[in-house]
C-alpha positions in Angstrom: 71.7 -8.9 -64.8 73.4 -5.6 -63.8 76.8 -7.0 -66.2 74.1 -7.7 -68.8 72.7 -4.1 -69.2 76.3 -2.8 -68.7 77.1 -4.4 -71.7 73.7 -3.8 -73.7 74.6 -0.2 -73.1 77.8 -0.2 -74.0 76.7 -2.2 -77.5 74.5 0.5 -78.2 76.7 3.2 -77.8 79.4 1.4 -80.3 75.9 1.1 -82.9 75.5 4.3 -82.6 79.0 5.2 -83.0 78.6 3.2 -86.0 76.2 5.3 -87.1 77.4 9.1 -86.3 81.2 8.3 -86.5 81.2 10.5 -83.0 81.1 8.5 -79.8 80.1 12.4 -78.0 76.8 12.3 -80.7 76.4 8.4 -79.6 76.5 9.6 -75.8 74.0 12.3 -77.0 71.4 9.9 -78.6 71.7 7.6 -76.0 70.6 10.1 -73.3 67.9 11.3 -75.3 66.5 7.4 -75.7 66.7 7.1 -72.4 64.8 10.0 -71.1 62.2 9.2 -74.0 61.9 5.6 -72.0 61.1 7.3 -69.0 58.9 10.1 -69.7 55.6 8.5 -68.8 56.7 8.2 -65.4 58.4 11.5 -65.2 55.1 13.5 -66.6 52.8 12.1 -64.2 55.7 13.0 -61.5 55.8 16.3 -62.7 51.8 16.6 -62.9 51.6 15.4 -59.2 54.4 18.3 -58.2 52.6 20.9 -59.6 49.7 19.7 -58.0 51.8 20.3 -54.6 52.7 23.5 -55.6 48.9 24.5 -55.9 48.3 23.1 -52.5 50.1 25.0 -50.4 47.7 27.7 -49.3 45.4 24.8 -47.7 48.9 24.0 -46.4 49.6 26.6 -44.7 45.8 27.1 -43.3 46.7 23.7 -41.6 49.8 25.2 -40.0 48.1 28.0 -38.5 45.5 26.0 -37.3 47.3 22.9 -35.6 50.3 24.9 -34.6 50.6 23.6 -31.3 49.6 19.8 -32.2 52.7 18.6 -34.8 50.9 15.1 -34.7 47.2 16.5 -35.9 48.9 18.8 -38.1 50.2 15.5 -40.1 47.6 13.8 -39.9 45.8 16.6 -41.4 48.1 17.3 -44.3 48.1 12.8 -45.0 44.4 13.5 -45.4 44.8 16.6 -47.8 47.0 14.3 -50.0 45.0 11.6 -50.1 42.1 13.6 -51.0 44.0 15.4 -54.0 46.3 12.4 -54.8 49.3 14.3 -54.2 52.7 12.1 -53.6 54.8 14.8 -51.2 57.6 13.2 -52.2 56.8 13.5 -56.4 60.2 15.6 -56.2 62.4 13.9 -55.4 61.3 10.5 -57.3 62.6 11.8 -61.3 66.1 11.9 -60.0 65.8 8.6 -58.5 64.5 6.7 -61.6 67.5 8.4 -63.6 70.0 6.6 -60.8 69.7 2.7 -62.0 70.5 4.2 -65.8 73.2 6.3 -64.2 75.0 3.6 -62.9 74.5 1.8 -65.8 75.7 4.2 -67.9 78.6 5.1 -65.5 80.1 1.9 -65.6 79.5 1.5 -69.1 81.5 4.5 -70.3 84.2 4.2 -67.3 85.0 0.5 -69.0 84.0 1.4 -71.9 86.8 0.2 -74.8 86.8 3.7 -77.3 87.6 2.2 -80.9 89.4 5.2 -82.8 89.2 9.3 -81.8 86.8 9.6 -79.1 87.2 13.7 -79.1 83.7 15.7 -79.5 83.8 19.3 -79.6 86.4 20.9 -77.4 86.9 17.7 -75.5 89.8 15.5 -76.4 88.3 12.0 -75.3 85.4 10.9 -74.1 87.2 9.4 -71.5 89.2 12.1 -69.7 88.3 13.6 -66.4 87.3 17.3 -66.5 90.8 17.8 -64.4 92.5 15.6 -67.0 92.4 18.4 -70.6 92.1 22.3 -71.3 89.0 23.6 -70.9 87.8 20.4 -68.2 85.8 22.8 -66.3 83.1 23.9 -69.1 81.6 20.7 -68.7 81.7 20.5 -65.1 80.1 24.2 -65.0 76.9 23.0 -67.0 76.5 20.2 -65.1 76.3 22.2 -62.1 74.2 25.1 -63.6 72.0 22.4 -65.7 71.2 20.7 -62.3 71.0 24.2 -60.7 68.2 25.1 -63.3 66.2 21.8 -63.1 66.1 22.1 -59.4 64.9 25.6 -59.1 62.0 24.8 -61.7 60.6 21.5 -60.4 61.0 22.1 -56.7 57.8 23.6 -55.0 59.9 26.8 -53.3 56.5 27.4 -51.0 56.5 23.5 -49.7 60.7 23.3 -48.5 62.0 24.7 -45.4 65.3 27.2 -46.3 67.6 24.2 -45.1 66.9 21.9 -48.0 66.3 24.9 -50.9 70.3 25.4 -50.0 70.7 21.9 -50.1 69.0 21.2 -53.6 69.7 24.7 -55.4 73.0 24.9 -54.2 74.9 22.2 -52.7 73.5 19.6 -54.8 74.8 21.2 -57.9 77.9 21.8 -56.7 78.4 18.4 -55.7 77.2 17.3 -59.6 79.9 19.9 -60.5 82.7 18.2 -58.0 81.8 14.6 -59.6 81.6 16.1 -63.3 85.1 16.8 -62.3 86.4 13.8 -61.8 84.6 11.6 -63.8 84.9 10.6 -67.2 83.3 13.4 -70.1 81.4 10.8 -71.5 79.7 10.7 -68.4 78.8 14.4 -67.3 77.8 14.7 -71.3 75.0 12.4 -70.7 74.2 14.2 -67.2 74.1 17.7 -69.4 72.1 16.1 -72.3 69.6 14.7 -69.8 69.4 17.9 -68.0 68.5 19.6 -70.7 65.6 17.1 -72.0 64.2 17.1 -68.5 64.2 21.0 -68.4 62.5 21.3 -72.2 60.3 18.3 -70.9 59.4 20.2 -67.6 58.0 23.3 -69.5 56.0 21.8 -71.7 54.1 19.8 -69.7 53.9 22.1 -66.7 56.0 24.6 -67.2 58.1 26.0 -63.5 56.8 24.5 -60.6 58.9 27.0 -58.3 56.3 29.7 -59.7 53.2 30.9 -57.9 51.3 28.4 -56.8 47.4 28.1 -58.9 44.7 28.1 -56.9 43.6 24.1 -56.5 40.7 22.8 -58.3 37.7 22.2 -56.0 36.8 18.8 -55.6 33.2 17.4 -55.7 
């Protein structure tokens, strides 16, 4: 099955090539399809973490007042997402329903068979590394600064302890950065592009979830 997508995807990015005479605006439309399948599930994943953001002063009540008892503390807070139908872990769920197309993807354009110039832009082909061609490291850069960006807006800053904020505002996009290095173009352009999308799509639905938390609505 996996072989089968691999190939559908490559198929479509040779249609759309067919279509833009640019495999880098084929990449492009691609991505954008993609996150256009997806954005159901990412909205109502985005709704539920700005619903966690809002929560965190009844959070932090609970913290003061079962600060010697971990276990009633968590029990607590279980019962406070339940009652508001928060997911706690809402953040960290729109990266992984991107991984199964990443992979796909990956191994699509690492295979993939480039018919004619496959040069977009300042990149020579599609499929050099960033460490491969002049210039290699712009695309690198925005991968790390595009993850960087979506990161700092759809992670609740008042919920995370200051051991995982440096892990997902700073390692994490240096270790995007790192890969976008070694990996083929055509592959940190679709990381980019869906970056982007998921940034334009985070502040229109909700806007920065990193913000101020609003006060939660009441509930009957």
């Amino acid at each position: 099955m996996w072989n089968q997508l691999i190939q559908f995807a490559a198929s479509i990015i040779q249609g759309l090539y067919s279509f833009t005479h640019s495999y880098g605006l084929a990449i492009i439309l691609l991505t954008i399809g993609i996150r256009i399948l997806i954005m159901p599930v990412y909205q109502r994943q985005m709704t539920s973490m700005r619903a966690m953001a809002q929560l965190q002063p009844k959070i932090k009540e609970l913290q003061q007042r079962y600060k010697g008892d971990p276990q009633r503390l968590n029990q607590a807070q279980m019962d406070l997402y339940r009652e508001y139908k928060v997911n706690p872990l809402a953040g960290c769920l729109p990266t992984l329903i991107q991984l199964p197309f990443l992979y796909i993807i990956y191994d699509a354009l690492v295979h993939f068979r480039y018919v004619g110039s496959s040069a977009f832009l300042w990149i020579p082909s599609m499929s050099l590394a960033g460490s491969h061609y002049a210039l290699g490291f712009v695309l690198p850069l925005l991968a790390a600064a595009t993850t960087f960006w979506q990161t700092r807006i759809s992670t609740p800053q008042q919920s995370t302890d200051k051991s995982q904020q440096i892990l997902m505002s700073v390692l994490l996009p240096v270790f995007i950065g790192y890969m976008a290095w070694q990996f083929p173009a055509g592959l940190s352009l679709y990381w980019v592009v869906s970056n982007l999308f998921a940034i334009a799509q985070q502040y229109a639905l909700v806007g920065s979830v990193s913000g101020p938390p609003a006060k939660a609505e009441a509930k009957p």
